[in-house]
N, C-alpha and C positions, 0 to 999 in steps of 0.2 A: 833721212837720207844720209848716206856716208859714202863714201872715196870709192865704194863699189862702182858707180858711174864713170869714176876718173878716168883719163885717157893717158897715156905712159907721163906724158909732162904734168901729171895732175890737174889739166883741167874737167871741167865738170860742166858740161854746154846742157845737158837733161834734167839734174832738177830734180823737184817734185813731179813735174811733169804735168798733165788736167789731170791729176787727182791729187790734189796738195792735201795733206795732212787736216784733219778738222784741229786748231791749237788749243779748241775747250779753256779760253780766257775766262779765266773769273769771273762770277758772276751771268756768263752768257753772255759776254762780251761782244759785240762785231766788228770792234775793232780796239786792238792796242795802240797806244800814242806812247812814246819813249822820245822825252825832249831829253836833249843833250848839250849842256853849256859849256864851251869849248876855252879852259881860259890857260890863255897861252903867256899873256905880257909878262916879259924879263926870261922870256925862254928863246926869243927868237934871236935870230941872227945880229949881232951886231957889233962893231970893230972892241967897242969897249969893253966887250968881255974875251978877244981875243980871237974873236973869227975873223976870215978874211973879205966880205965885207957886211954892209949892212943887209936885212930883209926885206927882200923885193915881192911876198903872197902875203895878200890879203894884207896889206898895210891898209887899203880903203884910200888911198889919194893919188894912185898910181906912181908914186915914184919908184924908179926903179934900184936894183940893186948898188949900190957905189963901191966897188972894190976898197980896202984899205983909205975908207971914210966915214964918218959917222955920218949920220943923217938925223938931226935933231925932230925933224918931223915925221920922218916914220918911227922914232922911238915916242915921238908925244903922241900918234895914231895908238898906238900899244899902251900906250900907260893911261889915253883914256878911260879903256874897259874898268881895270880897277880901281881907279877914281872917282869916278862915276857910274858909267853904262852898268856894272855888276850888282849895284844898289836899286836902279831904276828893276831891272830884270828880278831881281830878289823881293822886292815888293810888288811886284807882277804874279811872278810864283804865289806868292803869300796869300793873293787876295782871290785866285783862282784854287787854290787849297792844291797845288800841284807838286809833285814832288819829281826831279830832276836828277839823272845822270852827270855831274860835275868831271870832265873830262880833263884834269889837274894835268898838266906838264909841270914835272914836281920842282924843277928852276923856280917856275911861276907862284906856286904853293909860298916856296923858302920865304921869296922878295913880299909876300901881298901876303901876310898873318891875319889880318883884320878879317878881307872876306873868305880865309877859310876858316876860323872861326865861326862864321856866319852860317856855310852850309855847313856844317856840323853839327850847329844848336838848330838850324831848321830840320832835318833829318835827309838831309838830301845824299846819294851817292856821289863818294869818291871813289872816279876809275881811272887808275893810271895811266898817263898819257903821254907817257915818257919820258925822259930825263932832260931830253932839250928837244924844244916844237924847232926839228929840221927834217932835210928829207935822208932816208934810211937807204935807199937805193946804193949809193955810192960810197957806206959807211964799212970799213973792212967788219970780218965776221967778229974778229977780238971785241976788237973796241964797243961793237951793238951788245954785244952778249955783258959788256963792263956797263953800258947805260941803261942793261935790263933790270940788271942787279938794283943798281944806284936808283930808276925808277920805283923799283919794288921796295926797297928797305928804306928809301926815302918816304914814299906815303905810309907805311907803318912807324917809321919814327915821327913823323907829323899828327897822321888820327890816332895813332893806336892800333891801328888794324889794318891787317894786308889787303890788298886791293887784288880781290878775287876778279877783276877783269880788265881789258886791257885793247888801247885804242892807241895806231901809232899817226894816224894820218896821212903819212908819207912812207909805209913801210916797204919792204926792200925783198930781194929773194931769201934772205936766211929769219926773217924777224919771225913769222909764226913758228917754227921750229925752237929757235930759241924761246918764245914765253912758255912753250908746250915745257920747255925742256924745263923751265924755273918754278913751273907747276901752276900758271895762270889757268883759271876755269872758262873762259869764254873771252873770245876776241870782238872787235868791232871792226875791224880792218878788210873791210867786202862789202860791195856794190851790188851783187849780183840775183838778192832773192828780195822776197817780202819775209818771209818765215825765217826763223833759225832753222839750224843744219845740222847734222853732226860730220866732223870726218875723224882720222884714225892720223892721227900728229905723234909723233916719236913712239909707235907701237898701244898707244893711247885713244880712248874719244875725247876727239875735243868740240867745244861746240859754238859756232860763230853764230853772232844774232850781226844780222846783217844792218847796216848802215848807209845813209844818200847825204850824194851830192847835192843834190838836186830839191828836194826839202830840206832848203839847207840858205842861209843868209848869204854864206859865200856870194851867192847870185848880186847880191849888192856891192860888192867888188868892181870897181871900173867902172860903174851901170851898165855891165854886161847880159845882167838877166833883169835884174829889177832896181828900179830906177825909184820907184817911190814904196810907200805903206801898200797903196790900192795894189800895185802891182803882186806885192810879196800876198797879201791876205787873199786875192783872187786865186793864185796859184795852189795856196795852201788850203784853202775852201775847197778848190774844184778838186783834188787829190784824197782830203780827207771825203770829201758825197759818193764817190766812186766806191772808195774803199769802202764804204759805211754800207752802200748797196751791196755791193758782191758780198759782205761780213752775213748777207742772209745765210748765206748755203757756206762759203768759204772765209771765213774771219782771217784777219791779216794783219800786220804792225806796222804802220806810220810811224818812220821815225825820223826824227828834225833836229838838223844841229844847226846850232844857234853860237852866235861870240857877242860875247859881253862890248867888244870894240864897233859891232859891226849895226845887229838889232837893238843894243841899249842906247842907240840915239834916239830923240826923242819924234821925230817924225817918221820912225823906223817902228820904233817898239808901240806905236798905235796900231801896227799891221797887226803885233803880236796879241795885242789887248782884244782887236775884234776877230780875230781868229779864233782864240780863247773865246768871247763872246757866245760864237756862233757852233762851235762844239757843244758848247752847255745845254745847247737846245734839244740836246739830243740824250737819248739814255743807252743805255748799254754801251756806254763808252769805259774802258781801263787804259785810265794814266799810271802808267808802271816805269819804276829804273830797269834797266836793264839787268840787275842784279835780283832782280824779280824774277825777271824773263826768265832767264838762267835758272832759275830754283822750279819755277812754275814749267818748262820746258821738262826737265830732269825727271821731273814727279809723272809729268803727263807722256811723255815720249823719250824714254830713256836711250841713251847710245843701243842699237841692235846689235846683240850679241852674233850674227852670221852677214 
């Protein structure tokens, strides 16, 4: 699919439409799993590095934002993840032989060397996740295009290698234009499909593998969606059986994001273990990073040249 669908404001309501694309996953695949570990701590908002106040999303204890205050406990909710929670989650990985999209806010990266060390010696991807976990909406166009940069040359001065993809979480009207424009090869910044897409970004294909809220820990926030493990692993079972059915005729990519602060608590990350469990039962399953995706998309269904 590409921008041919678009409506003058580029959106895109049609789709693949009932006849989505066969994605020919590896293997004879009927379903792709792309887990995504979202590690943001020492990127987020807060007075001591000179924002105006502290971080009020997805701190997990509900407190709110405090203008021109630090807030000792919503920066100890954040500094759990790499403390802890990123260790528990990393021997999770390990023992399921899984291999993970690391969604680095590269602040985050700087402050915590140890576990990027870590997924680097395990093989896992690094995708850039911005230069600070904020929201990009209301960031002038200069300044986003100066944290695209710092993002990008940031995780090549860290692994070595540019981070061929690119996830903002909160991004804004000018940000996919800008990464198209820096030469990013695929975004994660879209809600909207099961499948990757391609559209035509700065006179360019570019190609989004879409991304959920929704398969996604966030839901542990406030106990607004899930309150316990049972909860999160019910939701994640009944989503993966579906998928896994339809994957006869139509295969499709489940994709999960995860935070080190949020499912590496320990009455949390037993959702994780028998969710994990209850996949293995199954064959024709492809655990891929999305850097995968991205190469296996390209080969199998290239940008259409009309």
């Amino acid at each position: 699919m590409t921008a041919n669908n678009a409506e003058p404001s580029g959106r895109d309501f049609r789709g693949y439409g009932r006849n989505p694309p066969n994605p020919n996953w590896p293997g004879g695949a009927r379903i792709a799993i792309n887990i995504n570990l979202n590690f943001e701590a020492g990127a987020e908002l807060t007075v001591d590095d000179g924002d105006a106040s502290s971080e009020g999303l997805l701190n997990d204890i509900g407190a709110p934002p405090y203008p021109g205050i630090r807030s000792p406990l919503v920066e100890s909710a954040f500094e759990f993840g790499p403390r802890v929670g990123v260790w528990r989650l990393l021997r999770i990985f390990r023992d399921f032989a899984v291999p993970v999209s690391v969604l680095g806010v590269v602040r985050a990266l700087q402050r915590n060397p140890e576990p990027l060390a870590a997924f680097l010696e395990e093989g896992h991807e690094i995708v850039s996740h911005g230069w600070r976990w904020i929201d990009y909406h209301t960031v002038d166009e200069a300044t986003e295009r100066e944290h695209v940069r710092l993002a990008l040359d940031g995780i090549e001065a860290l692994t070595g290698r540019r981070s061929v993809g690119w996830m903002t979480g909160r991004p804004g009207p000018n940000t996919r234009r800008l990464i198209a424009e820096a030469g990013v090869a695929y975004d994660r910044d879209s809600l909207n499909d099961e499948l990757p897409y391609w559209m035509t970004v700065e006179g360019r294909g570019h190609l989004v593998i879409p991304y959920s809220f929704e398969t996604n820990d966030n839901r542990f926030d406030l106990n607004l969606g899930f309150s316990t493990a049972d909860d999160f692993v019910r939701y994640f079972i009944d989503c993966f059986d579906l998928l896994y059915a339809e994957g006869s005729e139509h295969p499709k990519l489940m994709s999960i994001g995860l935070h080190d602060r949020l499912i590496g608590r320990p009455a949390r990350a037993v959702g994780l273990i028998r969710f994990l469990e209850h996949v293995r039962k199954h064959d024709r399953v492809w655990f891929c990073t999305g850097e995968q995706i991205a190469q296996h998309w390209r080969q199998m269904h290239p940008m259409p040249t009309t």
